[in-house]
C-alpha positions in Angstrom: 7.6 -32.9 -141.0 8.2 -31.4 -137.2 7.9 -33.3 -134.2 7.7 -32.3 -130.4 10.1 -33.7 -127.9 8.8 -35.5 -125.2 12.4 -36.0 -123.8 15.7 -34.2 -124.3 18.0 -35.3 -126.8 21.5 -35.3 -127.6 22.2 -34.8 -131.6 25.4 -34.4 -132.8 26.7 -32.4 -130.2 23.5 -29.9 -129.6 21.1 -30.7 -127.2 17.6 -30.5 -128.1 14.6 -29.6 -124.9 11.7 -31.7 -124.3 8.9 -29.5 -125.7 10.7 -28.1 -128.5 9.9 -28.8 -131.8 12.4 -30.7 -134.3 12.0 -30.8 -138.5 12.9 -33.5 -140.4 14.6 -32.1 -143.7 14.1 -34.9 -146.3 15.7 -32.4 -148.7 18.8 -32.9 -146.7 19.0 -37.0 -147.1 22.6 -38.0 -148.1 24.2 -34.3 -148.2 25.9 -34.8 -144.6 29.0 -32.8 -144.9 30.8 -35.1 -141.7 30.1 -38.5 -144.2 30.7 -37.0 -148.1 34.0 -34.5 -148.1 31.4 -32.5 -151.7 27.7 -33.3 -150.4 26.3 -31.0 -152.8 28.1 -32.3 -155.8 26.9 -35.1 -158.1 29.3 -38.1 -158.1 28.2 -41.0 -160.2 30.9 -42.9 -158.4 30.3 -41.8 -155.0 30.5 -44.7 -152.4 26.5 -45.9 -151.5 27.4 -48.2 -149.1 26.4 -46.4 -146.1 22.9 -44.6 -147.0 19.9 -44.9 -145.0 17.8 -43.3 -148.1 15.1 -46.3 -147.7 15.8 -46.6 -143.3 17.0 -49.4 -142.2 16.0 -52.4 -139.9 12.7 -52.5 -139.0 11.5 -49.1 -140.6 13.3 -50.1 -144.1 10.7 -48.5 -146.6 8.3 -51.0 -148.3 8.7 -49.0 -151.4 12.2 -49.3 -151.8 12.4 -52.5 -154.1 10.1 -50.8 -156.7 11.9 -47.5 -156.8 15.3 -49.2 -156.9 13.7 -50.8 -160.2 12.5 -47.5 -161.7 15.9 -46.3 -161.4 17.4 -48.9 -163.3 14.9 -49.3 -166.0 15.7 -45.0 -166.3 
């Protein structure tokens, strides 16, 4: 999913141009090295607390309840 800038940006200490283009990298969600000290491992007991898997606020996804279900049921 690639977007155009319309305006630069700051992100984590890179600046991106208006005009270029940016990818988002679901693939990526919840493997940020700066937040989990293994991101690639699997740890059942890893701390959840702080994931934005389903957004937050106002762009929280509407499919999150049902998923969060399916999981448990699994």
């Amino acid at each position: 999913m690639a977007h155009t800038l319309d305006a630069d940006v700051r992100f984590h200490g890179r600046t991106l141009r208006e005009g270029e283009r940016a990818t988002l990298l679901l693939a990526s969600a919840n493997r940020d090295e700066r937040v989990f000290p293994d991101p690639d491992a699997f740890d059942i007991e890893r701390d959840s607390s702080g994931l934005r898997s389903f957004g937050t606020g106002t762009h929280f996804c509407l499919g999150a309840s049902p998923a969060c279900a399916c999981a448990r049921a699994a």
